[in-house]
C-alpha positions in Angstrom: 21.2 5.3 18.6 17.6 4.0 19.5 15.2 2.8 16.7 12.0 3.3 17.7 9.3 1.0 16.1 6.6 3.9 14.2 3.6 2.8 13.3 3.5 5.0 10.0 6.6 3.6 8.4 6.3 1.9 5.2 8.7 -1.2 5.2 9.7 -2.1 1.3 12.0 -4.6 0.3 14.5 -2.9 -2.3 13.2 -4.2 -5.4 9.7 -2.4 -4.6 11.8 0.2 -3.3 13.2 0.3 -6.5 10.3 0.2 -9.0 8.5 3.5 -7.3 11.5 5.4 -7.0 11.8 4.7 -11.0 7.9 4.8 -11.5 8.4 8.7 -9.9 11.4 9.4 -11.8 10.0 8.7 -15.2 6.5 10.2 -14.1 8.1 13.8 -12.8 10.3 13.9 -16.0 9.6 11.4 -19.4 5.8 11.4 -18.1 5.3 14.7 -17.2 6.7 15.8 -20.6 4.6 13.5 -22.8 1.4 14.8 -21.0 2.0 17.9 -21.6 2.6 17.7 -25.1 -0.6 15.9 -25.8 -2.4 19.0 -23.9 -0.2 21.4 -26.5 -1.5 19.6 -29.7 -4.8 19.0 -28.1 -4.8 23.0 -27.4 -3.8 24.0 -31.1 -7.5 22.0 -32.2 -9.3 25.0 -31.1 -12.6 25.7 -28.9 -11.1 23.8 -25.6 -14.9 23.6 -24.2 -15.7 21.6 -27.2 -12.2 19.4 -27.0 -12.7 15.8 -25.8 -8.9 15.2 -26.3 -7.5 18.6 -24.3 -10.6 17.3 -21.6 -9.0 13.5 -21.8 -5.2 15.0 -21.3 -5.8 17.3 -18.4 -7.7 14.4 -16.4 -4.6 12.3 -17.8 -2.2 15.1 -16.1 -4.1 15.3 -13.1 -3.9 11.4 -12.1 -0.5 11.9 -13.1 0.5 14.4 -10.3 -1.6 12.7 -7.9 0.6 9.3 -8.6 3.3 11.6 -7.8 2.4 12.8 -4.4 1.2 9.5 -3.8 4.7 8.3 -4.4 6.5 10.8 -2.9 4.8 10.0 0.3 5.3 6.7 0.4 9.1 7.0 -0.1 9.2 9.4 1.9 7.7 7.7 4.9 9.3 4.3 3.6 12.1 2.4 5.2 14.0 -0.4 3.1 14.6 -3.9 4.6 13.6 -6.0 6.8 10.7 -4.8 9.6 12.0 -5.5 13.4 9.7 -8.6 13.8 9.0 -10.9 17.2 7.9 -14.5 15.8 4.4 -15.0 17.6 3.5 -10.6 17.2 1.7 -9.2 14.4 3.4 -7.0 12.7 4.7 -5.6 9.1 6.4 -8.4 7.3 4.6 -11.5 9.2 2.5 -13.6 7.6 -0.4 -13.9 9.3 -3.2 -16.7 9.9 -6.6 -15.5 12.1 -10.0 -17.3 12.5 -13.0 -15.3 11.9 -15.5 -15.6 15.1 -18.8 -17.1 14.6 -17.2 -18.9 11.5 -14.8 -21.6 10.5 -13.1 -19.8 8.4 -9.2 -19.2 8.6 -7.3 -16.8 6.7 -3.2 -16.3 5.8 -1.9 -13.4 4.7 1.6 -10.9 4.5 0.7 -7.6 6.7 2.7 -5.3 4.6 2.4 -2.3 2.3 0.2 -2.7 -0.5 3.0 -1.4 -2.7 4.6 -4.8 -1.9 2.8 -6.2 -5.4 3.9 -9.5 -6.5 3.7 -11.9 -2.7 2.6 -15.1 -3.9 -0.3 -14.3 -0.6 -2.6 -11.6 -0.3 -1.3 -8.7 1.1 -3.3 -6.5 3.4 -2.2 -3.3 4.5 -1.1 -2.4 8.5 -3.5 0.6 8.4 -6.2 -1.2 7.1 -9.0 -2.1 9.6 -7.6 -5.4 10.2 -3.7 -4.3 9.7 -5.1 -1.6 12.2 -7.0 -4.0 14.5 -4.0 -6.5 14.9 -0.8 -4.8 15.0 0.8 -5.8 17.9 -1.4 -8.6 19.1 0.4 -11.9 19.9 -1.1 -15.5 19.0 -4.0 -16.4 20.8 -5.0 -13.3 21.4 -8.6 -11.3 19.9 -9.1 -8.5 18.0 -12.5 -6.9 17.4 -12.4 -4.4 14.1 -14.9 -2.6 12.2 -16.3 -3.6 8.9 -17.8 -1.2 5.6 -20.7 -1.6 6.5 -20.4 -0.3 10.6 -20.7 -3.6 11.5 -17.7 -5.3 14.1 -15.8 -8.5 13.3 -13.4 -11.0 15.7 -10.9 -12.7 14.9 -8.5 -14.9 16.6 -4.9 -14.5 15.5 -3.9 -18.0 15.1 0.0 -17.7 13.8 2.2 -14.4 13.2 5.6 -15.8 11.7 8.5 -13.7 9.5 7.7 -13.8 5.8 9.7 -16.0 4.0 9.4 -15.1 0.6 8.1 -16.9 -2.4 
């Protein structure tokens, strides 16, 4: 069998893995439940166009089911363990160090999921402008990317080595 490398794969370590599989499970059940039981007793106050709590519940359930698809997705696109890296090639799981051009400024950080909460190092996302922007480049090499605000930014990636851990 040949693993192919895809760029939409979400790597997790298993304890994230872990804490959205259970944040889903207790939002489609427990969650789900309790939300719809404050919609119930917010329901039996009466006029509904006049209820601040039935309004407050429904926007409640709504973020809810979008947490849900949200995590649905990312499970479903997710691998657990470790991301094939090459020390010296950006990629998900490296710790990263660029230079910004024009400045002297130097930056480290894990390029990983953002669901990968609790790295002792900022954690920027692959499909992030950056993530985007340097995935795949090798140290010493540039990497021009687009900013908010339309403007373009260099940097130079400067190291590209396995995350360690804490």
């Amino acid at each position: 069998m040949t693993e192919t490398r895809a760029d939409n794969v979400n790597w997790l370590t298993q304890e994230a893995y872990d804490r959205l599989k259970a944040e889903l499970e207790y939002l489609s059940g427990p969650g789900r439940i309790e939300i719809a039981r404050k919609i119930e007793a917010a329901r039996e106050e009466g006029d509904l166009r006049e209820n601040g709590g039935y309004h407050a519940a429904k926007e409640e359930q709504g973020k809810i089911e979008g947490r849900i698809l949200q995590l649905q997705h990312i499970l479903e696109n997710s691998r657990v363990g470790e991301a094939p890296r090459t020390e010296g090639v950006v990629g998900p799981g490296m710790t990263v160090t660029v230079a910004f051009e024009d400045d002297d400024e130097e930056v480290t950080f894990l390029l990983a999921s953002r669901e990968e909460s609790g790295a002792p190092i900022d954690v920027y996302s692959p499909q992030s402008p950056l993530g985007a922007a340097i995935n795949g480049k090798k140290v010493g090499e540039k990497a021009t990317y687009t900013l908010p605000n339309g403007r373009s930014m260099t940097v130079e990636i400067l190291d590209a080595t396995p995350y360690a851990g804490a």
